[in-house]
GUMITI-478097 format. One record per residue (C-alpha): residue number from 0; x negated, y, z. Coordinates in pm, 1 decimal, padded with zeros to 6 digits, always signed. Each point is the difference from the previous one (the first is absolute). Layout:
N
NODE|k|east|north|up
NODE|NUM|X|Y|Z $
...
//
This chain:
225
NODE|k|east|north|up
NODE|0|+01762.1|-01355.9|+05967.5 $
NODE|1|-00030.0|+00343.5|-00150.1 $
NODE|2|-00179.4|+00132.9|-00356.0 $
NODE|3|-00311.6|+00067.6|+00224.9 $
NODE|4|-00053.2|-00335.4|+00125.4 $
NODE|5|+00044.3|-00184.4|-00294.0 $
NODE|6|-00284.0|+00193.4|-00227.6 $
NODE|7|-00188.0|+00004.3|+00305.0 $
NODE|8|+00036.9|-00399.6|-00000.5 $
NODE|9|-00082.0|+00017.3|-00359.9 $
NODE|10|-00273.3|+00149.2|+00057.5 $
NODE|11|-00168.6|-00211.8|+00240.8 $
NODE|12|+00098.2|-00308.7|-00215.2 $
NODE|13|-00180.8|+00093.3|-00284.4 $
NODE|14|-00331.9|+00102.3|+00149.3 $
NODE|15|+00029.1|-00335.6|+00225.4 $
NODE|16|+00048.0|-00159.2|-00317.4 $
NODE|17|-00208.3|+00139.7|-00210.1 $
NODE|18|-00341.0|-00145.0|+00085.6 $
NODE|19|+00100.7|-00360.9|+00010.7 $
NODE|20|-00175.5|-00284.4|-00229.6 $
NODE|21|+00330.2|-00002.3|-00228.6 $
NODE|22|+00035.2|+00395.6|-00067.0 $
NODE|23|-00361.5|+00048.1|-00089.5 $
NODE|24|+00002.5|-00280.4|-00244.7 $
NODE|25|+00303.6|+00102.3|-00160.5 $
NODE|26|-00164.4|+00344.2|-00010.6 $
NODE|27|-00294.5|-00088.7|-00164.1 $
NODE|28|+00208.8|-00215.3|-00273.3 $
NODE|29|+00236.7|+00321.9|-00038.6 $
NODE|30|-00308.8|+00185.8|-00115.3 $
NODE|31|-00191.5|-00249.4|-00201.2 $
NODE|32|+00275.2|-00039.8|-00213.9 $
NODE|33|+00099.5|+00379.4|-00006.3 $
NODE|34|-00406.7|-00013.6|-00125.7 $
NODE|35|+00094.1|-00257.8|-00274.3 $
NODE|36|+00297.5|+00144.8|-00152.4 $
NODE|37|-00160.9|+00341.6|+00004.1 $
NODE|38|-00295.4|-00150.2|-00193.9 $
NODE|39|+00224.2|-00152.0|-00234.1 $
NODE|40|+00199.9|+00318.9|-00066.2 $
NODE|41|-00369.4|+00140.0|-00008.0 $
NODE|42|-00067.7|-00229.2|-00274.4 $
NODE|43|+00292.2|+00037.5|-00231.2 $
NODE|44|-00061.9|+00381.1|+00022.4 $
NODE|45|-00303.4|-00050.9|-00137.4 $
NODE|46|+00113.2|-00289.3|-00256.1 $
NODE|47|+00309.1|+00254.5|-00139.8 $
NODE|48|-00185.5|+00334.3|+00078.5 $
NODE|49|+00049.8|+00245.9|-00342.0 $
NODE|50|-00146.0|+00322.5|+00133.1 $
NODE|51|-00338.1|+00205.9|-00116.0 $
NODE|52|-00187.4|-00030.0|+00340.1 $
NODE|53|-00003.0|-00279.6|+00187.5 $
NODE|54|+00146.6|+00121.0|+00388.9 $
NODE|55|-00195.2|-00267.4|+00191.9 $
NODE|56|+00099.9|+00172.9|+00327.5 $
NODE|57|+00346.6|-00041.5|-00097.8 $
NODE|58|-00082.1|-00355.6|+00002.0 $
NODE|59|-00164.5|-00011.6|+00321.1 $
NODE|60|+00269.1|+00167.2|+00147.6 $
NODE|61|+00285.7|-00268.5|-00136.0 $
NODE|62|-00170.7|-00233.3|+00241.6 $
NODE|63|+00013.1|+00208.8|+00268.9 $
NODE|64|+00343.8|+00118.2|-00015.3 $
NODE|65|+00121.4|-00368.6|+00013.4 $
NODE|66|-00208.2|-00104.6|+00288.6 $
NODE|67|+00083.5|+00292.3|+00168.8 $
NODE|68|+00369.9|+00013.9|-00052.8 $
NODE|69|+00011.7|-00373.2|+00152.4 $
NODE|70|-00204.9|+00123.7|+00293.4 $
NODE|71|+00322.4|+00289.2|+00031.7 $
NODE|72|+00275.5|-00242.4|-00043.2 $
NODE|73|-00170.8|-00301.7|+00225.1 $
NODE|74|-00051.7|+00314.8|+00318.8 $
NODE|75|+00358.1|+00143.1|-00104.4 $
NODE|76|+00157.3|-00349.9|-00012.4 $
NODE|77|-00162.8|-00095.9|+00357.0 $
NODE|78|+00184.8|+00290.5|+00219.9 $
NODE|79|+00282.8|+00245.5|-00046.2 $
NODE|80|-00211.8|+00279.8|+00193.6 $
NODE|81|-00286.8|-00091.9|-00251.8 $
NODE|82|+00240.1|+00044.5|-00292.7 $
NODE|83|+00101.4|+00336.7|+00175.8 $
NODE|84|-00315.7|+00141.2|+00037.5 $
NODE|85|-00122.6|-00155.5|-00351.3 $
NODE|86|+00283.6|+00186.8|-00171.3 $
NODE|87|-00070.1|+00374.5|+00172.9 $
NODE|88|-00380.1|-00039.2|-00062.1 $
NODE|89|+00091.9|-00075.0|-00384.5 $
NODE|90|+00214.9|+00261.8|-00029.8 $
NODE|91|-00256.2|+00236.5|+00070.6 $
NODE|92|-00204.8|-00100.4|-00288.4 $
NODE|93|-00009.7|+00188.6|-00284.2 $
NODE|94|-00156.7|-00126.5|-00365.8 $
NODE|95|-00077.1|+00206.2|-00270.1 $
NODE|96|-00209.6|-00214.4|-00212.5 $
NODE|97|+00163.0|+00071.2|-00363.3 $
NODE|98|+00055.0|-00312.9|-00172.9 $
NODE|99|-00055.1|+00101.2|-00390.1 $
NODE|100|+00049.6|-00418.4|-00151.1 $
NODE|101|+00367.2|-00052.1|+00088.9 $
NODE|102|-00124.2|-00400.2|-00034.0 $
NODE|103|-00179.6|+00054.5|+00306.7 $
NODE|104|+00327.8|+00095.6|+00194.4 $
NODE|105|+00067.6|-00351.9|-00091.6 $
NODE|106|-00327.0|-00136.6|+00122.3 $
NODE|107|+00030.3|+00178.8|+00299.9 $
NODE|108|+00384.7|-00064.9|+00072.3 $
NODE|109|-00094.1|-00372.0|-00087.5 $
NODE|110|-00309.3|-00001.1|+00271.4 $
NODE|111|+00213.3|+00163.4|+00290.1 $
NODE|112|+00336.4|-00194.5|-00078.1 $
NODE|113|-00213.2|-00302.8|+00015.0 $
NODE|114|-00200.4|+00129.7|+00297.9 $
NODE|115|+00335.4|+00041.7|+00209.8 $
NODE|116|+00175.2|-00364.9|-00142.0 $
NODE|117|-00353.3|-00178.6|+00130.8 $
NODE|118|-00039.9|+00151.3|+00312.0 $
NODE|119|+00362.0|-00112.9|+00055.6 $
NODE|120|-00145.6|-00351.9|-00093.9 $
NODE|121|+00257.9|-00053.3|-00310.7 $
NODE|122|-00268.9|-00157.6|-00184.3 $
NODE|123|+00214.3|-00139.6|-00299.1 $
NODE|124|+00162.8|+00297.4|-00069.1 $
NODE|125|-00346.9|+00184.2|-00043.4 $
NODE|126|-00090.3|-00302.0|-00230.8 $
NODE|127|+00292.2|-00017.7|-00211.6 $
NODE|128|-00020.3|+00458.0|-00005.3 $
NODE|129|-00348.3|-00092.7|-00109.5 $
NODE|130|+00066.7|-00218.8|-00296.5 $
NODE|131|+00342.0|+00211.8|-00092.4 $
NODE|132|-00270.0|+00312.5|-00006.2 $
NODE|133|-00231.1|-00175.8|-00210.2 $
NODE|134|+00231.1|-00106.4|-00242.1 $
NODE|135|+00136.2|+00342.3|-00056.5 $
NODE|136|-00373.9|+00127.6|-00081.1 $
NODE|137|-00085.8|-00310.2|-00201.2 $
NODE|138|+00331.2|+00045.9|-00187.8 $
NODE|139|-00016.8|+00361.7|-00109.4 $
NODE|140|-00399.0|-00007.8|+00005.4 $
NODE|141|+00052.7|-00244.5|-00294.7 $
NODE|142|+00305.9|+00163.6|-00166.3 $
NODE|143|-00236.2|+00347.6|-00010.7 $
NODE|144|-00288.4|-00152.1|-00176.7 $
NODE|145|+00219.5|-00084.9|-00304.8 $
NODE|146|-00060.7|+00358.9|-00140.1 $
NODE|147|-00232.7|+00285.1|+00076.2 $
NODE|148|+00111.2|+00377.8|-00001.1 $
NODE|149|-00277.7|+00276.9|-00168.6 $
NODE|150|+00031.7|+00383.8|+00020.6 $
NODE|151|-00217.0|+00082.8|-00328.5 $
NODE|152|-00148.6|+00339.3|-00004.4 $
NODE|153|-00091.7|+00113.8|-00332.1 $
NODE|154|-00162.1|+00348.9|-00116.8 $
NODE|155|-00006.3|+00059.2|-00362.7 $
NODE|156|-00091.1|+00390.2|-00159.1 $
NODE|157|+00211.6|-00034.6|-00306.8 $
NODE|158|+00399.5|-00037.5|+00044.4 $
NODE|159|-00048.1|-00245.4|-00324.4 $
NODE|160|-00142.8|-00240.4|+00205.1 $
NODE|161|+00334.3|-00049.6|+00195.6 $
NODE|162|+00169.7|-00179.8|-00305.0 $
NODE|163|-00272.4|-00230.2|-00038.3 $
NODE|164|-00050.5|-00083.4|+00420.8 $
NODE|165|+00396.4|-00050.0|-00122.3 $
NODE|166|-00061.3|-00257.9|-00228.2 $
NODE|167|-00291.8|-00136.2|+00174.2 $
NODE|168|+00243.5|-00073.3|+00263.4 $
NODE|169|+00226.6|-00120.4|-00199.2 $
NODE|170|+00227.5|-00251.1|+00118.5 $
NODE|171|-00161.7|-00028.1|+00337.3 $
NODE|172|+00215.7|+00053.3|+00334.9 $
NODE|173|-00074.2|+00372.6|+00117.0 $
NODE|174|+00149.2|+00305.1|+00050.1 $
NODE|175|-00126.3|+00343.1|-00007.2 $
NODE|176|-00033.1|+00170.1|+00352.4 $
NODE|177|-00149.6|+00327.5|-00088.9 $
NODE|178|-00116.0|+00221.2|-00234.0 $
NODE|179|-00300.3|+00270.9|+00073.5 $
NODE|180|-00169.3|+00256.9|-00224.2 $
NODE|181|-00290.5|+00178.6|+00101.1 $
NODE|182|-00152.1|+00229.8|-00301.1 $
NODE|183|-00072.8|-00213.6|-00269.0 $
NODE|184|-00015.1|-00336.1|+00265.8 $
NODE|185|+00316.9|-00171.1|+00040.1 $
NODE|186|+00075.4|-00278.3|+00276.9 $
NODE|187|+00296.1|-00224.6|+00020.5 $
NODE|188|+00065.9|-00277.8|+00201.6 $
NODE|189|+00171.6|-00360.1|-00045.5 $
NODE|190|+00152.1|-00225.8|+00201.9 $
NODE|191|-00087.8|-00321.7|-00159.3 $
NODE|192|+00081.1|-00367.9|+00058.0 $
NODE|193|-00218.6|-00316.5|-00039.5 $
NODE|194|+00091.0|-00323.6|-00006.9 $
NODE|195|-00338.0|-00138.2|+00013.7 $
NODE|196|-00356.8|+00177.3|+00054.8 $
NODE|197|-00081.9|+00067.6|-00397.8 $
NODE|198|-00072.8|+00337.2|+00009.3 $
NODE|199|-00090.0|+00008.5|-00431.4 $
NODE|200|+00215.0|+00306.8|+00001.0 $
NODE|201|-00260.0|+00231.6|+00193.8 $
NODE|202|-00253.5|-00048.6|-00234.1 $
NODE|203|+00220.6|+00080.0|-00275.7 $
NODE|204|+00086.9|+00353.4|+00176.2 $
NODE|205|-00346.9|+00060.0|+00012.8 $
NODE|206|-00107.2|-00060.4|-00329.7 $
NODE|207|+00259.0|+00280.3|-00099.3 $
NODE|208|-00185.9|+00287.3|-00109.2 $
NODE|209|+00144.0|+00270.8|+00185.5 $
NODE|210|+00024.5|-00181.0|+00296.5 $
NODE|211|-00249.9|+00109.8|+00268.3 $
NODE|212|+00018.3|-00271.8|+00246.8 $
NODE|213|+00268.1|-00241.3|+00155.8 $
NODE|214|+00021.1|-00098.7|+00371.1 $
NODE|215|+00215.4|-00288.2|+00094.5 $
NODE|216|+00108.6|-00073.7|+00337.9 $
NODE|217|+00184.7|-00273.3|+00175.9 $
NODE|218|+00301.9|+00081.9|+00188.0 $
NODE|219|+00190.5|-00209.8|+00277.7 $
NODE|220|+00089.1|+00274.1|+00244.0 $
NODE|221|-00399.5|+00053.5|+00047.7 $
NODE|222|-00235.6|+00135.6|-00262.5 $
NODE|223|-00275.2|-00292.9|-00091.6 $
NODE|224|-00276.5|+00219.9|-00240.9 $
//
């Protein structure tokens, strides 16, 4: 038998079998749980999200990828010409939707990976991914919100008023990022760490005389105002 007749046997076997009782019903469970683990991926991302603006697209589109990556692997898994065909069709594709969170590489890896292990029907290992996942977020989710991390913008006219921001400071955890002057207005910046949310040492700033104003903003690889 040559190379010809066997895909051309495969071929015919797969669309013969592919409207029976047993293939549509394991179809429709394929997707329906591609549909529940991308809802549950769904809802961690928006348990552990950190950013400014909430992407609910992104979110949206978590589900999707899953249920449509096990719709891929279940057609690529049923025939070799399928898988063929599926594979010079993708190849064509071309995405340039920029990513800026790198987390949601991870959201999005996580959503496909588990896409392609469902739609292959290795149900535990998408379970136990799930709970490995979840543990990783939960784990450095909770070792993050020990501390909090300030960049503390001060402008102050006289250069005076530096040695007593200095000892207003005092024996706080910062550091100095930069140093501005601008006429008689001066601007520097701290890096400053909190290990709770008592933020007594703004008011202090302000209540220096030469101190104009003080803006403090939360830093975790996205500016919070």
């Amino acid at each position: 038998m040559s190379i010809q007749d066997v895909i051309k046997n495969s071929f015919l076997e797969s669309f013969s079998n592919i409207y029976t009782l047993n293939s549509i019903v394991t179809m429709v469970i394929v997707l329906l749980a591609a549909m529940l683990f991308g809802l549950y991926i769904c809802l961690i991302y928006n348990k552990f999200y950190r950013g400014v603006v909430y992407n609910r697209s992104f979110a949206i589109t978590l589900v999707g990828m899953s249920v449509m990556t096990a719709m891929v692997t279940t057609a690529i898994s049923s025939n070799v010409v399928i898988s063929l065909g599926m594979v010079g069709a993708l190849s064509i594709v071309r995405y340039r939707t920029a990513v800026k969170e790198p987390l949601d590489l991870l959201y999005l890896f996580w959503s496909i990976t588990t896409g392609i292990t469902v739609g292959a029907q290795m149900y535990p290992l998408a379970i136990v991914a799930a709970l490995i996942m979840t543990l990783i977020l939960v784990g450095f989710n909770m070792k993050k919100t020990r501390g909090s991390l300030y960049i503390v913008v001060v402008h102050y006219r006289d250069e005076e008023a530096y040695d007593q921001i200095r000892q207003v400071m005092g024996t706080m955890k910062y550091r100095i990022k930069s140093r501005t002057v601008r006429g008689n207005t001066n601007e520097m910046a701290m890096e400053v760490y909190l290990s709770n949310k008592n933020m007594v040492f703004v008011e202090k700033l302000k209540g220096i005389d030469e101190v104009e104003d003080v803006t403090t903003i939360q830093y975790d690889g996205e500016y919070h105002a």
